[in-house]
Each structure stands twice: as C-alpha cells, then as structure tokens.
N, C-alpha and C positions, 0 to 999 in steps of 0.2 A: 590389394596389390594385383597388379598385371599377373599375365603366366609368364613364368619364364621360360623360355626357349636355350636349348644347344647352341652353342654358338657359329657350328655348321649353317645354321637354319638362317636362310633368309626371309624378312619379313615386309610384304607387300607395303607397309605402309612406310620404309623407309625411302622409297621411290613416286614420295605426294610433295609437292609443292604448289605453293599461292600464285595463281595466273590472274592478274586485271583481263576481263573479259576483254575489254579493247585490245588486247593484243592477239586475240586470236583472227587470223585476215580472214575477214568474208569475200572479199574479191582479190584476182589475180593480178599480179603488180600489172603496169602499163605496158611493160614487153616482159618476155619473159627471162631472158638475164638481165633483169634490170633489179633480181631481187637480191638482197645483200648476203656475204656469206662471213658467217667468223668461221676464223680457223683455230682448232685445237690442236696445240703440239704437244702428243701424251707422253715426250721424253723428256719437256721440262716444264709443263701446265702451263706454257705460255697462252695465252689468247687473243687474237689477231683481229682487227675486223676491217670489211672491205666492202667499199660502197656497192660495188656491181658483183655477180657470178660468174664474171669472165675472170678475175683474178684469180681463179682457178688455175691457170695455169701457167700461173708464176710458181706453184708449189710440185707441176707435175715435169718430168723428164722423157726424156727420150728412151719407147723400152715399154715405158707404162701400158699395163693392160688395163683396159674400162671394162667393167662388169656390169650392162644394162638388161633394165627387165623389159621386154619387148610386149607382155600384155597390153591388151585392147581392151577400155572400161566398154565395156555394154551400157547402153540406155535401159537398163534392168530395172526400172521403178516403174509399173503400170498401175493403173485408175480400172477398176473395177465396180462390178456393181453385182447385187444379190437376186435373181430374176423373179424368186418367189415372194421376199421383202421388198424389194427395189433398195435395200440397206448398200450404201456407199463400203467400200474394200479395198485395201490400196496391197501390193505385191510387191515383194522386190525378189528377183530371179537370183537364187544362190549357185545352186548345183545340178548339171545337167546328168542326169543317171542314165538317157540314151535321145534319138531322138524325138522330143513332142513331152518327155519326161524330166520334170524338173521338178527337184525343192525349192523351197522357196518361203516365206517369212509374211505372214498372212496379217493384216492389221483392219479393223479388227478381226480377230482370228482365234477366240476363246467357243464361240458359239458356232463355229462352222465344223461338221461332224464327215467323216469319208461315204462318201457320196454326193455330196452338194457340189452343185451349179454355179458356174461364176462368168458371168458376160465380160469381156475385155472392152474399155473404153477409148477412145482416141481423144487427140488433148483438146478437143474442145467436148469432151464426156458426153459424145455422143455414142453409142451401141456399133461396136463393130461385127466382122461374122467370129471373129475370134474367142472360142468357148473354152472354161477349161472346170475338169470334175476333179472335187478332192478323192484321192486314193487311200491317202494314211496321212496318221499323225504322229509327230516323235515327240520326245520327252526334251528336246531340247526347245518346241514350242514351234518346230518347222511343220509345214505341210508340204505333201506330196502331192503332185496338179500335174494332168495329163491333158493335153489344150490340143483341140480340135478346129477345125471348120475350113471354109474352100478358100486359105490363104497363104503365103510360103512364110511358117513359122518365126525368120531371123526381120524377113522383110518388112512384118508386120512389128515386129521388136522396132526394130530400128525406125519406125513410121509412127511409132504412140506409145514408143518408152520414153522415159524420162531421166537425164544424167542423175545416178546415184549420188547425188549428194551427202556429205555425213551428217550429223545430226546438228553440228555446231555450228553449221552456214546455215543463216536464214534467207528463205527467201517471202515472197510476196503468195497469195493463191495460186498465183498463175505460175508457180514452180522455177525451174532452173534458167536460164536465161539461154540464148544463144552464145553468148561468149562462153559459158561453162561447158556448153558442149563441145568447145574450141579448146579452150584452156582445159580442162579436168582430164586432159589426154597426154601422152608424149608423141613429141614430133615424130617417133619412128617406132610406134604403137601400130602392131600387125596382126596378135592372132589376139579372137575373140575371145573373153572369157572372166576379164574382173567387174566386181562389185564395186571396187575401190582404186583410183588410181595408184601407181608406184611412185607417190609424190616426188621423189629427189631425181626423178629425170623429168620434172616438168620446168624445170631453171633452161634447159639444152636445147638450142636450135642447131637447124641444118647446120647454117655457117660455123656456127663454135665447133661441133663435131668437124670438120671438114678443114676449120683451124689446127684444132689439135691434130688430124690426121697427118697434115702434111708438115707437124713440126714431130712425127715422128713416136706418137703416142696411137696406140691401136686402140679400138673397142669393140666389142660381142656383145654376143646376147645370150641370155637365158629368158626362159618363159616362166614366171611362177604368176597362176591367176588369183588375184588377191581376193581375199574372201568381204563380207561382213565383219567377220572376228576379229577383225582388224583394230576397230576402234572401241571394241569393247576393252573397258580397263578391267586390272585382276580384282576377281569378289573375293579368293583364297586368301588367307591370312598371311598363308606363305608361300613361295613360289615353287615347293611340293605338292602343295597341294591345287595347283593348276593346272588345268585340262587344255590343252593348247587347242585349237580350230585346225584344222585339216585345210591344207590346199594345194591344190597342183599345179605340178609343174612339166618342165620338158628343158631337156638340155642336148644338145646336138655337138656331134663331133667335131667341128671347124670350133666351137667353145671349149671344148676339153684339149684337144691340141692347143690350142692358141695359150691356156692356163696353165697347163701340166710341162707347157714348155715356158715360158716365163718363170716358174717356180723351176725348175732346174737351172735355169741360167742364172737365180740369183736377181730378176727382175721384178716389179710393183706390180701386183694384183690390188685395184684399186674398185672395191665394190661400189652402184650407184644406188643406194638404196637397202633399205633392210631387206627387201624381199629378194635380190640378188645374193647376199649373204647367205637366207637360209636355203637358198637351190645350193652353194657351192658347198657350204659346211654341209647337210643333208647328205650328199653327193660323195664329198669328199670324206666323212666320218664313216661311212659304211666301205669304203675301198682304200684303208690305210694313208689318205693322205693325196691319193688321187682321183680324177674325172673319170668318170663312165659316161658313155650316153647314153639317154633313155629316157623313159617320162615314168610318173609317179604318183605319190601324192605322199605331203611331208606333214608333221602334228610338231617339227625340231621346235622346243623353246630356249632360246637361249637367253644365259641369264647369269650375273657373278656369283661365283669367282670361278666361270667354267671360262676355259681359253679358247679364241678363234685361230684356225691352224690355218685358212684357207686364203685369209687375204692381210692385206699390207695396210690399205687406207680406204677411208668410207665415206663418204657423200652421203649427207641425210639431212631429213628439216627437224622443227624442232619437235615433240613428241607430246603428247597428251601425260599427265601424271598416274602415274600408278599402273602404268599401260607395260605389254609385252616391250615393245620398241623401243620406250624408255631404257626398259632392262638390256635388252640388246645392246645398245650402244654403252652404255656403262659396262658389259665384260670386257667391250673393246678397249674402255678409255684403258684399263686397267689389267689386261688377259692374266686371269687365277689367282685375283687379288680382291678383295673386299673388307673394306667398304671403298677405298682407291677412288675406282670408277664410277662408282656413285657419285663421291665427292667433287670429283675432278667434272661431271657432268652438272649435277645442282649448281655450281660456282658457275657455270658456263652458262647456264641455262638464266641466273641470275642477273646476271651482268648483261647477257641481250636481253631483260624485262628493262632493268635501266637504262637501257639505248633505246630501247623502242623497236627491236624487231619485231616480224611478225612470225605468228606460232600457225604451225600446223600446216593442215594440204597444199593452200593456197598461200603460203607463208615464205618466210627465208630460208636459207640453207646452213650447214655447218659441213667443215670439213675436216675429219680427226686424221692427223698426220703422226707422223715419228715412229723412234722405236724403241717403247717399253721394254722394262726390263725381265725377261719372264719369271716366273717361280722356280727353281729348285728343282 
C-alpha cells in the first residue's frame, strides 16, 4: 500500500497529465495574436474558445488594469570551450552577483573544479578574447565564473549568446533561429535580466496594446527576471516539500499607485502572466494587501488551496505537468479550495489537447475570468 497522507497535504503527482508531444509548439504562430485563447469562467466552469488573442477584449472593460512583466530574455546560452582539454562547454547565464560575476549552469560541468579556465566562443565557435575562471561550486550544481578580457561584457553577450531556449523546442546544431530571437521576447521587453521569457505577454503587439488603451483599459509594468526554475517540474512528493527558485524582481511607483488605486475603486486587476502574479502577491502579502515599491528577490510558491488577494483575472499559456505554474493557476481557478482548481484546470487543459492547441512558450493562451466563491 501507498503512504498515506493528511489530507492538508497536497501531492505533486495530482498535477500530471498525458501531453501528445505534438502539441507542444516548437515555433511561434505566424503573427503573434494570431495564437488562440480559451477562456475559463471560474464562477460557472464554462469554457470558451476563440480563434485569435484579440478576443481578449471582448471579456475586458473599461477600468481594467493590465499587469505586464517588462523583462528582457538575455541571449544567455554561450558555446565554450576547455583551453587545457580543448573539451566542448556550453553556459547558460543565471545570476548576476555584481559586475563580470555570475552564476551560471555549466554543462558539462561535473569535472570543472574552482579555478579552471573557460575560453567563450562566438557562434561560429571560433575563440573570442572573452575568458571566464570558475570561482565556486554549489550544491545546487551551479558554478560561479568571473569573465575577463578587453571586451564590453553585455556587448559580447548579446554578440555570441544564444536565445535560451527551454529544453522542449528543438532545434537544429546550428541553435536558435533568428525568429526566436524576435519572437522569444515581448514587444515591450526593457530591462535586462531573464533566462526565460514571460510567455503570456508574447500573444501582445503594439497595436493591441494601444487598442485596449484607447478603449479605456490601462496597463503597467512590473519587472520580475525569470529564472531557469522555471521549467523545472516538482521532484517533492509534496508541494511542502518544495524548495521554490529565487527570482527578481522590481516594482515602481506609477505600478503600485495605478493597482492600489483600482483595488480601492472596486476595479479588475488583470495579471499578464504568472510571473506578474508572483511580483504583486510577493508584494502585496508582506504589506497587508498593498504595493510598496522597491526591488527584491521572491522564492513565493503559490499553490492550492492557498488564496490570491492580489488580482482579479489572469492571462497565461498552457503549463508543463507537475510544474510550479501548473499549481499557480489552479489556486486561482479555485482561491482556498482543493482539489476545485485542479479540476477545473485538468478539464481545461483536456479539452484544448482535443482541439489541438498548442502547449507551452511558444503555444496558445487561456484567460481565467469570473468570480469564485471564496471560503469562509
């Protein structure tokens, strides 16, 4: 027999389901609100579906506040090499601890000891002046690389990094393509610093923005840089026993006025994306319910049957199994209710495998609307 669990205890494997790999999109639709969105109404499970991501704004009103993450994906993936092996190394740039100092995700990276030598490649892997020395190693499998030579550090990134792809788009040897460097970004993508894009604002162009504006729906920004951790799904059994990823963020005053005054009026705070979410709840959990500005760094998981206080309606694609985000959006479907929002999520998630959406970054959108009934 199984263990049996409390019935408190939520359990990691109640948030797996069967994905036909075909549905997960390797490339980005032909425009980019051209990708389809269903909508869930979490006040009577209905489920809605709609050819384009403009139909968006048939469900939003005048009033509504948009909540976008304004990170910039970095070309964070370099080509490496070993000077005293000539052994092939590949980097992906996590965390910047100051300037020239970063963690970072070494592969392979079992055999490289603090002090070793690493020559930076440009993408036709030839030897550039860009040198970097391992420092330290953590227990979480990162290394720490201090990168040298007579070149302007971001310039050289952006001149022989490679768009961080996640692991589930394949590509060719020859890596990322030029559209992904286009596409894996948001149109209104400013400060430097994800691994990962904020997928559910990559559906938004100018003009839709500049639609809704002038029909009277506002939107901000927050900054939260999305890590790696991202797409790792949960190893813990339970989602106790999960150790969330650390990532930063930045929230500015014109966004905490613009939120803290729509929540007093009684108006939609409508997050674009999970990583908008965890800047406002983060934010908002530590100050009673209100915005502060200031930058940070958050480890918030959120997960059922814990409630979100922070926002109204959520914009998001569809999620990897057994993943944090997964659970994210199921507190929403359901706020302090479980298993609800799980269900109410599986069923959704179900029914676009049978339409044939697509799953994931480069995938469709869902929009979870209404208003649940709270708990007690």
């Amino acid at each position: 027999m199984g263990m049996a669990y409390p019935p408190r205890v939520v359990l990691t494997a109640e948030f797996d389901f069967p994905l036909p790999p075909e549905r997960i999109a390797q490339h980005p639709a032909p425009e980019r609100s051209a990708s389809r969105l269903l909508v869930v109404d979490r006040t009577t499970g209905t489920l809605s579906h709609h050819a384009s991501f403009t139909a968006l704004r048939q469900y939003l009103v005048p009033g509504d506040v948009l909540i976008l993450n304004d990170s910039r994906v970095i070309p964070a993936r370099l080509r490496a090499r070993k000077p005293d092996t000539g052994g092939a190394v590949e980097l992906l740039l996590l965390d910047e601890n100051e300037a020239l100092d970063w963690w970072v995700m070494l592969r392979p990276g079992k055999r490289v000891r603090p002090g070793s030598k690493i020559v930076i490649l440009n993408r036709d892997s030839e030897p550039t002046p860009l040198q970097a020395e391992v420092l330290e190693k953590n227990e979480e499998g990162g290394c720490r690389l201090r990168f040298s030579g007579p070149v302007d550090f971001r310039e050289a990134v952006e001149a022989w990094g490679e768009v961080p792809l996640p692991p589930y788009m394949t590509r060719d040897d020859r890596g990322p393509t030029e559209e992904d460097r286009i596409r894996y970004q948001t149109v209104y993508a400013r400060h430097d610093g994800s691994v990962a894009a904020p997928t559910a604002g990559l559906h938004f162009t100018p003009e839709f923005l500049q639609e809704l504006t002038r029909e009277g729906i506002e939107h901000h920004f927050v900054t939260l840089h999305v890590g790696h951790g991202t797409f790792a799904p949960v190893k813990a059994d339970t989602t106790d026993d999960h150790r969330m990823h650390e990532e930063r963020y930045l929230l500015s005053e014109e966004t905490c006025t613009a939120v803290n005054r729509a929540r007093s009026e009684g108006r939609r705070v409508v997050a674009i994306g999970t990583t908008s979410v965890r800047v406002l709840e983060s934010v908002g959990r530590a100050n009673d319910g209100r915005l502060v500005p200031g930058a940070g760094r958050t480890r918030i998981f959120i997960h059922p049957p814990q409630t979100l206080r922070m926002i109204d309606a959520l914009v998001t694609n569809f999620h990897l199994p057994k993943s944090t985000l997964l659970m994210l959006v199921s507190a929403f479907a359901a706020p302090g209710r479980h298993p609800e929002g799980r269900d109410l999520m599986l069923r959704a998630y179900r029914e676009a495998i049978e339409r044939e959406y697509r799953f994931f970054s480069y995938g469709d959108a869902m929009f979870l609307t209404g208003t649940p009934t709270l708990p007690s």
